[in-house]
C-alpha positions in Angstrom: -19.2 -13.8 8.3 -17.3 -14.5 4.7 -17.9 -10.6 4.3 -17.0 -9.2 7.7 -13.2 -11.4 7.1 -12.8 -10.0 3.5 -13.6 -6.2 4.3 -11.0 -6.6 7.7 -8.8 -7.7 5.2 -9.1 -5.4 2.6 -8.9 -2.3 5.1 -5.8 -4.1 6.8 -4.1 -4.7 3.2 -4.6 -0.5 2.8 -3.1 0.3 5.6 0.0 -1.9 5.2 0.1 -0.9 1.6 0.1 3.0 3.0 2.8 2.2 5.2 4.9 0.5 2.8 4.7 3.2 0.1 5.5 6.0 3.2 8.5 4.0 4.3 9.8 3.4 0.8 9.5 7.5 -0.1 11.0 7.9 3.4 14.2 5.5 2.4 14.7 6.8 -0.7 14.4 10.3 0.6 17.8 9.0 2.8 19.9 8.5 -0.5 19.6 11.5 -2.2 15.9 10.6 -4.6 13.0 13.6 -4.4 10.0 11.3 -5.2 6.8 13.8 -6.0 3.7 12.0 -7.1 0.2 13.2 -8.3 -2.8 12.2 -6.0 -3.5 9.5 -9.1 -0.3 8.2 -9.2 -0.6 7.8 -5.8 -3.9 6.5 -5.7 -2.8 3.6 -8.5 0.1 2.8 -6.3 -2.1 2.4 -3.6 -4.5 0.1 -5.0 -1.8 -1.8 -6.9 0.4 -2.6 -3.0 -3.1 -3.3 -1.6 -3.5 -6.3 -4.1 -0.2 -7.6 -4.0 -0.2 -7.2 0.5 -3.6 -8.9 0.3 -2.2 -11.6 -1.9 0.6 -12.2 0.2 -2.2 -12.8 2.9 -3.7 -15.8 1.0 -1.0 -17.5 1.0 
């Protein structure tokens, strides 16, 4: 069951992270910034929003 809660989490801290990195491009897009990243910056950022959403679930 201990594994079931942690992947639910992990998939549900990628999709906020997603969502988060969208809606900061999307802002900055608003005041004037052209933001272009590779797919590994992208993927870093990714992993790297995932960790800190997920933390911000354990607490």
């Amino acid at each position: 069951m201990k594994y079931i809660t942690g992947l639910i989490n992990l998939i549900i801290s990628l999709i906020i992270s997603t969502i988060i990195i969208y809606a900061i491009n999307f802002i900055a897009g608003f005041a004037g910034a052209d933001y272009s990243f590779s797919n590994g910056e992208v993927f870093v950022i990714w992993i790297l929003m995932a960790i800190l959403v997920n933390n911000c679930f354990n607490k």
